[in-house]
Every structure is written in C-alpha cells, then in structure tokens.
Predicted model as a PDB file, atoms N, CA, C, CB and O in Angstrom, pLDDT in the B-factor column:
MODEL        1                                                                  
ATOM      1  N   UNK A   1      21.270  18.525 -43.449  1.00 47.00           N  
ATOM      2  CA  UNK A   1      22.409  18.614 -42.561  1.00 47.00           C  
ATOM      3  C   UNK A   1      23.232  17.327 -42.712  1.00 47.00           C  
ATOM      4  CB  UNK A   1      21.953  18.836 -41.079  1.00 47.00           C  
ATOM      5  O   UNK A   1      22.722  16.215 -42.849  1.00 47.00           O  
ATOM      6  N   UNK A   2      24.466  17.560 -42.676  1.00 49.00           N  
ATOM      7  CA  UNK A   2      25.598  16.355 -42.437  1.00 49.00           C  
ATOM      8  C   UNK A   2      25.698  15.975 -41.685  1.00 49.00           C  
ATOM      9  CB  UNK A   2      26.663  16.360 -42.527  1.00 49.00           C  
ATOM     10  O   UNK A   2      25.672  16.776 -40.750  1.00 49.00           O  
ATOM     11  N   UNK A   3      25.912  14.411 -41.266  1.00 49.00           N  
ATOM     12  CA  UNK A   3      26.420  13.861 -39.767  1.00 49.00           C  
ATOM     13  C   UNK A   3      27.377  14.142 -39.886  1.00 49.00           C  
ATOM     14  CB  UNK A   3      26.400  12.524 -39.241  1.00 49.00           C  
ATOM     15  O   UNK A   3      27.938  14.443 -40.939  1.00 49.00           O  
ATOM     16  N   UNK A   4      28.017  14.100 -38.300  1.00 51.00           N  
ATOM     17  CA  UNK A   4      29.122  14.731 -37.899  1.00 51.00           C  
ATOM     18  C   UNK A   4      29.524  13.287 -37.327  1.00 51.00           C  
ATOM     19  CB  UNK A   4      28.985  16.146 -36.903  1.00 51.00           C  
ATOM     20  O   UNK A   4      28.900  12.420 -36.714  1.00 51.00           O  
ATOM     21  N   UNK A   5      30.367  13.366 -37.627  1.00 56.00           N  
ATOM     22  CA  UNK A   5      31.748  12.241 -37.190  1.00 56.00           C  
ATOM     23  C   UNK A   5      32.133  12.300 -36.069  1.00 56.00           C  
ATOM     24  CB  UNK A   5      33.076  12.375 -37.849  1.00 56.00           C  
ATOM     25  O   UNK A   5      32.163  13.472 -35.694  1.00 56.00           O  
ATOM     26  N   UNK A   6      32.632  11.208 -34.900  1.00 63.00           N  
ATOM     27  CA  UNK A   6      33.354  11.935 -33.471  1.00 63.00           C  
ATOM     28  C   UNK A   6      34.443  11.112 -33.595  1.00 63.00           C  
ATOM     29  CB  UNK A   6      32.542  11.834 -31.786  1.00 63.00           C  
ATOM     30  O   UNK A   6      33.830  10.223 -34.186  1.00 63.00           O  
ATOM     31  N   UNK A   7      35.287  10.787 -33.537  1.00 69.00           N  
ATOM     32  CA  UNK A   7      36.160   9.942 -34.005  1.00 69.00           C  
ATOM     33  C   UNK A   7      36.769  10.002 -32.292  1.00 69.00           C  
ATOM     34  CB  UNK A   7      37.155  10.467 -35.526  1.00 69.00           C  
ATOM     35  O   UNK A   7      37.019   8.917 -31.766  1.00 69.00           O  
ATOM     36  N   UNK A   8      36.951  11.093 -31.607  1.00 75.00           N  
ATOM     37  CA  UNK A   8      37.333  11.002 -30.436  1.00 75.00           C  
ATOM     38  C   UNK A   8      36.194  10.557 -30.018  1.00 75.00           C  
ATOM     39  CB  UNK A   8      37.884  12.061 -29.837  1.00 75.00           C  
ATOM     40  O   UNK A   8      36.115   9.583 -30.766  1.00 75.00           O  
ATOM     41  N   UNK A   9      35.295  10.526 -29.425  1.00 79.00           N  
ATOM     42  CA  UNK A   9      34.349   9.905 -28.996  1.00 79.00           C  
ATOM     43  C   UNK A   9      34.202   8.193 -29.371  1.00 79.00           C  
ATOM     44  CB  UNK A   9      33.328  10.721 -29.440  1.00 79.00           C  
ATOM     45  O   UNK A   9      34.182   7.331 -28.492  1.00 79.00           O  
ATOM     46  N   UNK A  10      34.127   7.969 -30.510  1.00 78.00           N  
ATOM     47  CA  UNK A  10      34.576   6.845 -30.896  1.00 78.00           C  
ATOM     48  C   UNK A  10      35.622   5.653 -30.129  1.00 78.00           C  
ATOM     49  CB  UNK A  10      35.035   7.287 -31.903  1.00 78.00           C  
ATOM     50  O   UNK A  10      35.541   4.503 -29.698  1.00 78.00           O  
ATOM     51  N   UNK A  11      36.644   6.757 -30.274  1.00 78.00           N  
ATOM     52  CA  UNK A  11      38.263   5.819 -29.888  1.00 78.00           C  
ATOM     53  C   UNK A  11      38.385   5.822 -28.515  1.00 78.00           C  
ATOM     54  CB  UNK A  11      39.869   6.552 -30.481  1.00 78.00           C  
ATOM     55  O   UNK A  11      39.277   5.245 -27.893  1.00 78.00           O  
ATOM     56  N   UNK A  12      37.222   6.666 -27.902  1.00 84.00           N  
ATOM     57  CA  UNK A  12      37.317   6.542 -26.223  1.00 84.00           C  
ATOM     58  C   UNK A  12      36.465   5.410 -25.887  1.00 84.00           C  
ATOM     59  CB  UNK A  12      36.749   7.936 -25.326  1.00 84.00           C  
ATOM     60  O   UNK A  12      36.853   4.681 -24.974  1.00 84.00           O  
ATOM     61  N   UNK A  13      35.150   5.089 -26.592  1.00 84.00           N  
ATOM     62  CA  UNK A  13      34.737   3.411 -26.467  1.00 84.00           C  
ATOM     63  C   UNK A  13      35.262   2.930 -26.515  1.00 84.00           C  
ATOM     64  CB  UNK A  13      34.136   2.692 -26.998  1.00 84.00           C  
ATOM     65  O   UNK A  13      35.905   2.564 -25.531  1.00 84.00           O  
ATOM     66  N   UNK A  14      35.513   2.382 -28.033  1.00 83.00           N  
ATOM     67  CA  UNK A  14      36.680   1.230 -27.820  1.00 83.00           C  
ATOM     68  C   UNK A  14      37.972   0.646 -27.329  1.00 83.00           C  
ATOM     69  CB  UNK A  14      36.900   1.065 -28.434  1.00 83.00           C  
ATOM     70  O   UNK A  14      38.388  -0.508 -27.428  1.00 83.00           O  
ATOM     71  N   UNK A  15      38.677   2.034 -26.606  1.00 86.00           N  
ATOM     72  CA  UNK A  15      39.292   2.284 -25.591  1.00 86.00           C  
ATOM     73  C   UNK A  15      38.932   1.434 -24.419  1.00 86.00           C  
ATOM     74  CB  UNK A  15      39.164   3.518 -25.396  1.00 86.00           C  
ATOM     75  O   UNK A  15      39.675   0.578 -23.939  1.00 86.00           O  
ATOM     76  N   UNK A  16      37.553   1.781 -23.929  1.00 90.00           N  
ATOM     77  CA  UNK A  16      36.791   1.515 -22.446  1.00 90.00           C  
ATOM     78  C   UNK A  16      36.763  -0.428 -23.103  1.00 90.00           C  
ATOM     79  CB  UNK A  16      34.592   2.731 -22.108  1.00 90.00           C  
ATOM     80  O   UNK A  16      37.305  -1.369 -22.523  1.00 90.00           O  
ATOM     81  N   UNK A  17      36.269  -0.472 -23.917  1.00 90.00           N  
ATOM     82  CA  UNK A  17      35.930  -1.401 -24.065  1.00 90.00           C  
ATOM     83  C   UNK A  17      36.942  -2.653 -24.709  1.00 90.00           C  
ATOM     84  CB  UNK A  17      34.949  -1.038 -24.597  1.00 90.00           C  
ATOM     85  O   UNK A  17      36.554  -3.785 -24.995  1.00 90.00           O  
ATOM     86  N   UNK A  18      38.242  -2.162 -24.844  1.00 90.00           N  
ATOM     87  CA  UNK A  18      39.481  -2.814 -24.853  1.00 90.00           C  
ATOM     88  C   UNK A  18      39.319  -3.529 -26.634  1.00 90.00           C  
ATOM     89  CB  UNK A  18      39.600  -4.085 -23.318  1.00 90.00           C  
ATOM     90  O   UNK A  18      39.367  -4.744 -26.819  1.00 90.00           O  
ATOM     91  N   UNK A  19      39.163  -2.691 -27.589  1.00 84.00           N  
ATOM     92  CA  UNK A  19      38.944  -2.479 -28.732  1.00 84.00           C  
ATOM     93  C   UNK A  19      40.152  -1.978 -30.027  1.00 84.00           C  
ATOM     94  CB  UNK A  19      37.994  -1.661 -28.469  1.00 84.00           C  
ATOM     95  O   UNK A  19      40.284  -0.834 -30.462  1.00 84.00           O  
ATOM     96  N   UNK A  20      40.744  -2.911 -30.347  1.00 83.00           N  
ATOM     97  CA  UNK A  20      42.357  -1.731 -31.433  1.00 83.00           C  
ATOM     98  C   UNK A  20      41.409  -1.082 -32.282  1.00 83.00           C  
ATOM     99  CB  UNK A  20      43.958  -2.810 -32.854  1.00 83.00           C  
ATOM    100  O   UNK A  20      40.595  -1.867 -32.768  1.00 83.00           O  
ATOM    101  N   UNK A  21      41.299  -0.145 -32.535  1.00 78.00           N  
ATOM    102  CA  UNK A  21      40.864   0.850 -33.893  1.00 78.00           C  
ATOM    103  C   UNK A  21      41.872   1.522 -34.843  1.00 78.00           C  
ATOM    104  CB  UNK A  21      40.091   2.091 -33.397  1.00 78.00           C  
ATOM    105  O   UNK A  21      43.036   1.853 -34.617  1.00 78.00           O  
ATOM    106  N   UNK A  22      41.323   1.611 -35.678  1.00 82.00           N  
ATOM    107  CA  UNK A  22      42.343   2.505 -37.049  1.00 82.00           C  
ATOM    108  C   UNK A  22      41.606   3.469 -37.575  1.00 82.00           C  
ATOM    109  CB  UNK A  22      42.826   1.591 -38.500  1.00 82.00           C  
ATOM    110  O   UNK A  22      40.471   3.527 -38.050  1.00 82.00           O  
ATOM    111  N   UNK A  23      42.644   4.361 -37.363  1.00 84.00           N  
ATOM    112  CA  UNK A  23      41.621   5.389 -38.544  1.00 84.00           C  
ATOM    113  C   UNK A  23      41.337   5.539 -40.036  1.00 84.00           C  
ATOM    114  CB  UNK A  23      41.984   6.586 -38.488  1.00 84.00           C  
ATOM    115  O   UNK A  23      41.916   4.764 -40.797  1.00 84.00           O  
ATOM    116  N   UNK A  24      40.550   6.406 -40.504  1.00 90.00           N  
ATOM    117  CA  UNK A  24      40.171   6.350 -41.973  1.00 90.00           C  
ATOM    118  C   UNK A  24      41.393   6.308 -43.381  1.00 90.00           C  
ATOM    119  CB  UNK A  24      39.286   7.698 -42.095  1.00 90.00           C  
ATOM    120  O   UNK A  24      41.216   5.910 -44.533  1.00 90.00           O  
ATOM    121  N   UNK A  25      42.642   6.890 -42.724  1.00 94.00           N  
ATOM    122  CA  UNK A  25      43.907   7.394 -43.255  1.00 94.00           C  
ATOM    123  C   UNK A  25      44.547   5.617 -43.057  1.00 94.00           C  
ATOM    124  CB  UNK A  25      44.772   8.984 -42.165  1.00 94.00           C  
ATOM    125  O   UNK A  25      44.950   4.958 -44.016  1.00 94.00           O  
ATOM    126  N   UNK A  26      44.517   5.196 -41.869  1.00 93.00           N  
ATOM    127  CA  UNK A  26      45.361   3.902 -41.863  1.00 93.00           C  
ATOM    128  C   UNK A  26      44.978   3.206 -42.545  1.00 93.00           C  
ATOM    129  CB  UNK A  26      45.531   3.210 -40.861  1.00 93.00           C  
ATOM    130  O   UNK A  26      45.726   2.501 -43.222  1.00 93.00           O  
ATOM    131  N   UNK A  27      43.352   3.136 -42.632  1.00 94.00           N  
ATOM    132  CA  UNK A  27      42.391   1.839 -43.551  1.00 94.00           C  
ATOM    133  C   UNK A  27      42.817   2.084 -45.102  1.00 94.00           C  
ATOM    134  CB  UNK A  27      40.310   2.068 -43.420  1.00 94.00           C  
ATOM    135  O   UNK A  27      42.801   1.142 -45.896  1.00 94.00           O  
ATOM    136  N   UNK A  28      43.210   3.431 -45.504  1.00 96.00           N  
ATOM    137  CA  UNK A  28      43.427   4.070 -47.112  1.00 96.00           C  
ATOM    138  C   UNK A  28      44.687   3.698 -47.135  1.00 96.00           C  
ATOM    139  CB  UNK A  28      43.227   5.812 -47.497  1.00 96.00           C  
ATOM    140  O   UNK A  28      44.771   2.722 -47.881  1.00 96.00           O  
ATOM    141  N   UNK A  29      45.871   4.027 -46.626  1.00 96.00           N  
ATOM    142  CA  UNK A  29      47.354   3.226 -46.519  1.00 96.00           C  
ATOM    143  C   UNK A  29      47.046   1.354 -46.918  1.00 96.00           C  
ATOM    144  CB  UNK A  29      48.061   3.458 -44.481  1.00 96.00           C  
ATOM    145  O   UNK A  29      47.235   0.796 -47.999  1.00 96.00           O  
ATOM    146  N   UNK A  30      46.589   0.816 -45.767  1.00 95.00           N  
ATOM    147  CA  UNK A  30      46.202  -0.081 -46.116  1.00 95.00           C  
ATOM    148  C   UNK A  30      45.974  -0.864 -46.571  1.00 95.00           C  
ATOM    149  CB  UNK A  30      46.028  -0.111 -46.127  1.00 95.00           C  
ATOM    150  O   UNK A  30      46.482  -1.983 -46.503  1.00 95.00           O  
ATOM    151  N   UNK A  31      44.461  -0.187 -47.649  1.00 97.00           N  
ATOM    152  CA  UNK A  31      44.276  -0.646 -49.014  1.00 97.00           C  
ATOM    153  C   UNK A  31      45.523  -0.458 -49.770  1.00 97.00           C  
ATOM    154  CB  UNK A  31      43.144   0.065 -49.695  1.00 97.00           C  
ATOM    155  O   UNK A  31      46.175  -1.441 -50.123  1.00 97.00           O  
ATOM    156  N   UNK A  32      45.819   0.494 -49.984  1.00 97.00           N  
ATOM    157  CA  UNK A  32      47.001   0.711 -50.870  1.00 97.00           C  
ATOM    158  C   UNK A  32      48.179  -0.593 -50.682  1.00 97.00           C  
ATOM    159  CB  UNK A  32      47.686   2.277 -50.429  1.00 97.00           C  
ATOM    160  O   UNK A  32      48.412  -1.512 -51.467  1.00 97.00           O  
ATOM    161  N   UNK A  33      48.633  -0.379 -49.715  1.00 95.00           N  
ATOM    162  CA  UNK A  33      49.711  -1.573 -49.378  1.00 95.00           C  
ATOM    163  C   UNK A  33      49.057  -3.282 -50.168  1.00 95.00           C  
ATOM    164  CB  UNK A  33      49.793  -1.695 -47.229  1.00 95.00           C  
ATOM    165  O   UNK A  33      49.724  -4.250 -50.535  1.00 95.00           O  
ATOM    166  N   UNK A  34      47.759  -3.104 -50.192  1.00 97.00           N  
ATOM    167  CA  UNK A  34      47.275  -4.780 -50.394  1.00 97.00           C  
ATOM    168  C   UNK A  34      46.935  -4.757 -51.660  1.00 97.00           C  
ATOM    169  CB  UNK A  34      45.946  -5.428 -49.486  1.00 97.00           C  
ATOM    170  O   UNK A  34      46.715  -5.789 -52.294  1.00 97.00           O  
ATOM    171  N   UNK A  35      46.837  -3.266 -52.283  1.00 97.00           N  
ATOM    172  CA  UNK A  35      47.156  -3.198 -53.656  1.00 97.00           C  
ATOM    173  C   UNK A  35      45.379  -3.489 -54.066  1.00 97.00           C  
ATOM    174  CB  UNK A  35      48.547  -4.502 -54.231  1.00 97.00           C  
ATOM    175  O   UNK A  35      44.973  -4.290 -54.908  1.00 97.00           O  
ATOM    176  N   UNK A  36      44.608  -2.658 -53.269  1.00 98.00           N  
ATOM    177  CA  UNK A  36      43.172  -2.957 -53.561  1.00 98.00           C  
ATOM    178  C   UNK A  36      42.379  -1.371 -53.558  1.00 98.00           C  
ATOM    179  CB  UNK A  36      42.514  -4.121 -52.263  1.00 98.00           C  
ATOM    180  O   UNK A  36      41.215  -1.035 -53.341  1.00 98.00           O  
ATOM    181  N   UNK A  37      43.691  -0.569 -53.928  1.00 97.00           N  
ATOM    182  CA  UNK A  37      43.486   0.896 -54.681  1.00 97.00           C  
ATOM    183  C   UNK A  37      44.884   1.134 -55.356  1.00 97.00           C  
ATOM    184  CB  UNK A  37      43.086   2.293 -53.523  1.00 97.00           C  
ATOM    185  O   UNK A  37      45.883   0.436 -55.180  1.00 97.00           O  
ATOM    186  N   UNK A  38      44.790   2.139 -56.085  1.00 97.00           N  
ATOM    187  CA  UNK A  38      45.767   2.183 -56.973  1.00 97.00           C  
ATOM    188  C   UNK A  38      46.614   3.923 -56.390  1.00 97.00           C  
ATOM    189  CB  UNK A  38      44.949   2.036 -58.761  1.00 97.00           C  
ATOM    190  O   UNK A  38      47.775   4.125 -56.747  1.00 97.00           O  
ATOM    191  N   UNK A  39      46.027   4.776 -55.705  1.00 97.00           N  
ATOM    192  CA  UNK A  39      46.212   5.819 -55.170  1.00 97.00           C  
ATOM    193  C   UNK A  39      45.386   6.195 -54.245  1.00 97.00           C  
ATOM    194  CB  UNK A  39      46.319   6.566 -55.909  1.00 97.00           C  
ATOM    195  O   UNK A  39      44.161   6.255 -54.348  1.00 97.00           O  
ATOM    196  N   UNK A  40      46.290   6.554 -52.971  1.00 97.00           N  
ATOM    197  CA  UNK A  40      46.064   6.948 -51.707  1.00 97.00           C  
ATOM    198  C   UNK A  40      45.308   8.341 -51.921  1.00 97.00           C  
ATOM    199  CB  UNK A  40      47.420   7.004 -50.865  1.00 97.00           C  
ATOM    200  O   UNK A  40      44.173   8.485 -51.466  1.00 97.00           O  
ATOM    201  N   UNK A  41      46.005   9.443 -52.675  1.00 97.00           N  
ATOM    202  CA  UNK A  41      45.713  10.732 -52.774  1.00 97.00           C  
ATOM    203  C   UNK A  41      44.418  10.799 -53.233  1.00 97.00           C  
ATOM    204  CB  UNK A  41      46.587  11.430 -53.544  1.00 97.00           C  
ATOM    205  O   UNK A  41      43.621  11.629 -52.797  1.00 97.00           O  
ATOM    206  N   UNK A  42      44.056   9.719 -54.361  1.00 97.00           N  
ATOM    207  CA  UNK A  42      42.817   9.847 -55.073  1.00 97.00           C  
ATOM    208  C   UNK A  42      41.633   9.581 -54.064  1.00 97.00           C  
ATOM    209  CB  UNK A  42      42.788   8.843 -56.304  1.00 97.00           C  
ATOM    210  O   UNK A  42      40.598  10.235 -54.190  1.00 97.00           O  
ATOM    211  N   UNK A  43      41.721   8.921 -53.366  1.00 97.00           N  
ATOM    212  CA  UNK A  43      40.749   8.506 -51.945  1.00 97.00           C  
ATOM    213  C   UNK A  43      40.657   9.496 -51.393  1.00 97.00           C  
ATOM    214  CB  UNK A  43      41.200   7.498 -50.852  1.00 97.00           C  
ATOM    215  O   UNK A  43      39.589  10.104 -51.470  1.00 97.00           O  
ATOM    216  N   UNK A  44      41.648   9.980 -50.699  1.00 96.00           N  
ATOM    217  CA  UNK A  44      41.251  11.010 -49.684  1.00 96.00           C  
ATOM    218  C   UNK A  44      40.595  12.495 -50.267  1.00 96.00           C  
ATOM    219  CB  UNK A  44      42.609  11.315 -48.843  1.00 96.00           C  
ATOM    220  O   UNK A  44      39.762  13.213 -49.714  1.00 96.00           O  
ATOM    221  N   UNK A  45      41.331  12.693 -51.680  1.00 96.00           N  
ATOM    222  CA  UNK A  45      40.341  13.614 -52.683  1.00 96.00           C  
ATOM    223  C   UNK A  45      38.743  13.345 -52.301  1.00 96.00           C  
ATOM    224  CB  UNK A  45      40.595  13.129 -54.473  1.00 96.00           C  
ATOM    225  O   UNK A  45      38.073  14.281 -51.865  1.00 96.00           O  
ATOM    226  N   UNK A  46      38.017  11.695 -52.531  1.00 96.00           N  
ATOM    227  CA  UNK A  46      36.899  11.776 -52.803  1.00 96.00           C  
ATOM    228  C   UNK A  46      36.263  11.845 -51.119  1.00 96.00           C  
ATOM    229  CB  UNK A  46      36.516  10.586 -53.854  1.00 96.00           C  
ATOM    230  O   UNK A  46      35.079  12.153 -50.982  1.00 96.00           O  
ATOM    231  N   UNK A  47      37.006  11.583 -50.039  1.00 94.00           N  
ATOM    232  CA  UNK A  47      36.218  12.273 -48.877  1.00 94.00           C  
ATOM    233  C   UNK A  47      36.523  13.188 -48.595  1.00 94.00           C  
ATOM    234  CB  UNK A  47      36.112  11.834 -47.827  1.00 94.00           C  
ATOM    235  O   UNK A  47      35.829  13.703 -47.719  1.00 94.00           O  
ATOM    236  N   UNK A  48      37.652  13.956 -49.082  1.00 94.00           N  
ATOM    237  CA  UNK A  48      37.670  15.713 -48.492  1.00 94.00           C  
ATOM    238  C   UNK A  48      36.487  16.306 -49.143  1.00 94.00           C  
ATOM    239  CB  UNK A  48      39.192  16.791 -49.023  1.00 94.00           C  
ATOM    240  O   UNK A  48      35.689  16.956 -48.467  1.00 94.00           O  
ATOM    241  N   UNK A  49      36.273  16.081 -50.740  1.00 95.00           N  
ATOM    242  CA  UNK A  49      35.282  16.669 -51.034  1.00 95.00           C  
ATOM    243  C   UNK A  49      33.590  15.922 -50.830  1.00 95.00           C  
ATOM    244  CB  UNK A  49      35.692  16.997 -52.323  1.00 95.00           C  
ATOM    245  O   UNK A  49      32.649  16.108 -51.602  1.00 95.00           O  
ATOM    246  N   UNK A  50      33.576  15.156 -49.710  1.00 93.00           N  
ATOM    247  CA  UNK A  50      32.159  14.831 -48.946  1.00 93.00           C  
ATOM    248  C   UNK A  50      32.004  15.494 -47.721  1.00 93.00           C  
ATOM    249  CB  UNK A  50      31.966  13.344 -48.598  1.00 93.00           C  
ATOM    250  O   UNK A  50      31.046  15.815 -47.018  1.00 93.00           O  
ATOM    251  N   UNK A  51      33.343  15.619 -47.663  1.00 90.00           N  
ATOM    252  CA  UNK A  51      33.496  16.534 -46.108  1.00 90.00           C  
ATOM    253  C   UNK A  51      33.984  16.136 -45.095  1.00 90.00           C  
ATOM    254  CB  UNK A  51      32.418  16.916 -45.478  1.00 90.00           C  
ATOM    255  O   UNK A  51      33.313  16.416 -44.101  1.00 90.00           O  
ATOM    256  N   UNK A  52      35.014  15.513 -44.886  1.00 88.00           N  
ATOM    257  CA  UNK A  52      36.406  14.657 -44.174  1.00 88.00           C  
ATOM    258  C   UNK A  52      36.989  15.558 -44.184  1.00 88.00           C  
ATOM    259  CB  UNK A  52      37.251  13.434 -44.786  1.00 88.00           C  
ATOM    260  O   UNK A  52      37.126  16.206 -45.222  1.00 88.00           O  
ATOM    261  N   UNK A  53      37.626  15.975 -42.842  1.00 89.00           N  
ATOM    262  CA  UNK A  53      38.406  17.008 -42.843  1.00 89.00           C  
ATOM    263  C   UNK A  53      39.872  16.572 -42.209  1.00 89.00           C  
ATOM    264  CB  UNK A  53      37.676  18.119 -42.106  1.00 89.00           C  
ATOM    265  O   UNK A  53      40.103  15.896 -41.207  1.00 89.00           O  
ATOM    266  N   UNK A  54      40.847  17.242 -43.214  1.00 92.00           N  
ATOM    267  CA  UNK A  54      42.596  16.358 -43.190  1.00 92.00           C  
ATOM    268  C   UNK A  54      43.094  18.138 -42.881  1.00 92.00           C  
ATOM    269  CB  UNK A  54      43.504  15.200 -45.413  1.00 92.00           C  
ATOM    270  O   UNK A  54      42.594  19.185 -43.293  1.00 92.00           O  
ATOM    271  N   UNK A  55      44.513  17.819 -41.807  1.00 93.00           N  
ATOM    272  CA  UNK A  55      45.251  18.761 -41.536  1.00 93.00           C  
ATOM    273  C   UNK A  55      46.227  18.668 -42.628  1.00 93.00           C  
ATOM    274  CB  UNK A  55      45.727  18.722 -40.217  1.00 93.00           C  
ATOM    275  O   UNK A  55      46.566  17.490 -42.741  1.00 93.00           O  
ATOM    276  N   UNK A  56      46.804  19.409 -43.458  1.00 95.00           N  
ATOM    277  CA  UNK A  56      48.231  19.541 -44.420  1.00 95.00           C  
ATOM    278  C   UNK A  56      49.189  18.839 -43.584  1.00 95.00           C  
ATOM    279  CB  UNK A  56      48.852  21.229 -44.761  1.00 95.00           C  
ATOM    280  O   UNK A  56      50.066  18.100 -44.030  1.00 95.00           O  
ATOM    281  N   UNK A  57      48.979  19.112 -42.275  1.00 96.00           N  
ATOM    282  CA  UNK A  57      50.634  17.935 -41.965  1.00 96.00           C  
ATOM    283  C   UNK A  57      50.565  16.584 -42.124  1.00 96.00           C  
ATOM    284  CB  UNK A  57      51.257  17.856 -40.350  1.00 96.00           C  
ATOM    285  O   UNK A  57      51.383  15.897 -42.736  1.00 96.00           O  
ATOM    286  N   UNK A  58      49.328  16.113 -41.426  1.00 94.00           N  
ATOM    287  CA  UNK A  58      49.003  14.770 -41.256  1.00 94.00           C  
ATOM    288  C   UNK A  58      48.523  14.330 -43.182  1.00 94.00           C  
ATOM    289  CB  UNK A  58      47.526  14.657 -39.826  1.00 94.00           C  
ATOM    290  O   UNK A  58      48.916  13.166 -43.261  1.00 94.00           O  
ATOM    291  N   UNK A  59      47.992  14.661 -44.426  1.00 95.00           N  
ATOM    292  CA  UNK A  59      47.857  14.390 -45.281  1.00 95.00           C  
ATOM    293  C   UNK A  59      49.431  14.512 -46.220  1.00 95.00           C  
ATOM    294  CB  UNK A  59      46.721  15.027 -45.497  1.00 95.00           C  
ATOM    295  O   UNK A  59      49.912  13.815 -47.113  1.00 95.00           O  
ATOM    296  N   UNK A  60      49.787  15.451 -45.679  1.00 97.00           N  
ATOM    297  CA  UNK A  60      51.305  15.036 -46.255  1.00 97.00           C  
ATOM    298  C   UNK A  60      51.960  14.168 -45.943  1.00 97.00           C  
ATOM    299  CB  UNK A  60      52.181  15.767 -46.141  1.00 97.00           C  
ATOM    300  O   UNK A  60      52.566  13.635 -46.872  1.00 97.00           O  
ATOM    301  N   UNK A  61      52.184  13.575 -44.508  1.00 96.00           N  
ATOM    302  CA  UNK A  61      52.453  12.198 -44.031  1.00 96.00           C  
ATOM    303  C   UNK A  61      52.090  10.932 -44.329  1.00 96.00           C  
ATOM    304  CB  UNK A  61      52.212  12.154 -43.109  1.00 96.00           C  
ATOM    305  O   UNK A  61      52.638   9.850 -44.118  1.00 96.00           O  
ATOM    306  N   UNK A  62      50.983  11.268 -44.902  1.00 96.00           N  
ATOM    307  CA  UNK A  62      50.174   9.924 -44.993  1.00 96.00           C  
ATOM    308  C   UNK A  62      50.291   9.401 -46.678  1.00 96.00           C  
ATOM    309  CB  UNK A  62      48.358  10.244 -44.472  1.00 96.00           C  
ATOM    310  O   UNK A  62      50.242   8.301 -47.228  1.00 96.00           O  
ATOM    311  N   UNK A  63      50.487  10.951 -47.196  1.00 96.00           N  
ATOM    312  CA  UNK A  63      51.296  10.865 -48.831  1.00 96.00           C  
ATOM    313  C   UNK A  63      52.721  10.383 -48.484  1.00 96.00           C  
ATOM    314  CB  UNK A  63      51.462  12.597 -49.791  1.00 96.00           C  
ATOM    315  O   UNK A  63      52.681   9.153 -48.471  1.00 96.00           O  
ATOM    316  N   UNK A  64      53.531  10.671 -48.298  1.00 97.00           N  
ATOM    317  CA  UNK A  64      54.810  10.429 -47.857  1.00 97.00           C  
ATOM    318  C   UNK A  64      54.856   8.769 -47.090  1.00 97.00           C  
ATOM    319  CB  UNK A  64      55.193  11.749 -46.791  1.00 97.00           C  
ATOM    320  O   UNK A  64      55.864   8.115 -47.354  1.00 97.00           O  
ATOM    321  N   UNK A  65      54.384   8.475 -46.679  1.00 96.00           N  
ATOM    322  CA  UNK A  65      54.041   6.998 -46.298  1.00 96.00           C  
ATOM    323  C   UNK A  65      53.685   6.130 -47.129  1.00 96.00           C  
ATOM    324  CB  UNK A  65      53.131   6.873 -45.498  1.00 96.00           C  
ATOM    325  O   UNK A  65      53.896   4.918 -47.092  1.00 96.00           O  
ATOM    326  N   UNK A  66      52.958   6.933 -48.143  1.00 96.00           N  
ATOM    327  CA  UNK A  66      52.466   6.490 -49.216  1.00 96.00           C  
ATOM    328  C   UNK A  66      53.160   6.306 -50.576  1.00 96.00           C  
ATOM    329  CB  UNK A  66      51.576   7.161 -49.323  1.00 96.00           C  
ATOM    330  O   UNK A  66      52.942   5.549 -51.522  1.00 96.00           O  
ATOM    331  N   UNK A  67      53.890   7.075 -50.387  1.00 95.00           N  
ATOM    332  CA  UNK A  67      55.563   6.853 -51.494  1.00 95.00           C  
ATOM    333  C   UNK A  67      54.754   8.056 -52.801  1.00 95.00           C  
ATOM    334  CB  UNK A  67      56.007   4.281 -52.485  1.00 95.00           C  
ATOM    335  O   UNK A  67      55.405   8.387 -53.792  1.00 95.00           O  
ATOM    336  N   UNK A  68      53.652   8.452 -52.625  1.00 95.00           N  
ATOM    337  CA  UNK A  68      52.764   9.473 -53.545  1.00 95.00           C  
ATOM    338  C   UNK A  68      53.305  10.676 -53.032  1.00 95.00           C  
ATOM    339  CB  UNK A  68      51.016   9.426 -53.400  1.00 95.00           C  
ATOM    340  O   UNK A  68      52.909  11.761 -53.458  1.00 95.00           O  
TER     341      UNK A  68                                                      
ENDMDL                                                                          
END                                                                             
C-alpha cells in the first residue's frame, strides 16, 4: 500500500502553529527559478507517475508560470 499524503491536514498544523508552508508545485517553480532543474514539466512527470495527483488547471498554471 501507498502512503497517502494530507497536505490539508498538514497546512492546518502549521497554520495552528504559525508556520509559512509551500507546496510541492511552489518548491518545483522554485527550483526552476534558481536554475537547480532544468524543467518544471519533467519533475512533475516523475511524481505523477509515483502517484502525486495534479488537476489540468492548476498543472497548466504552474507550466505557464513556468514559461514551459
């Protein structure tokens, strides 16, 4: 079985606990911007297929942000 991710669960701690968080998409922008990946798209390829799950709007945005 796979662990399951809560990411809401997550961001409601560090919430409580007065914590900035980013998500997995901001940390991949990110890298990209600091020039310590060479493609955004190619990343998120290798966790969709581990099992990261991206909506088409929000992965098109995050391409589009991405100038990819």
């Amino acid at each position: 079985m796979k662990p399951m991710w809560c990411d809401r669960a997550a961001r409601e701690a560090s919430k409580s606990l007065q914590v900035n968080t980013r998500g997995t998409l901001s940390i991949i922008l990110l890298a990209k911007q600091a020039s310590y990946i060479a493609s955004v798209s190619t990343e998120i390829s290798k966790l969709v297929k581990s099992g990261l799950r991206v909506s088409t709007k929000v992965l098109a945005k995050v391409l589009e942000l991405a100038e990819e």
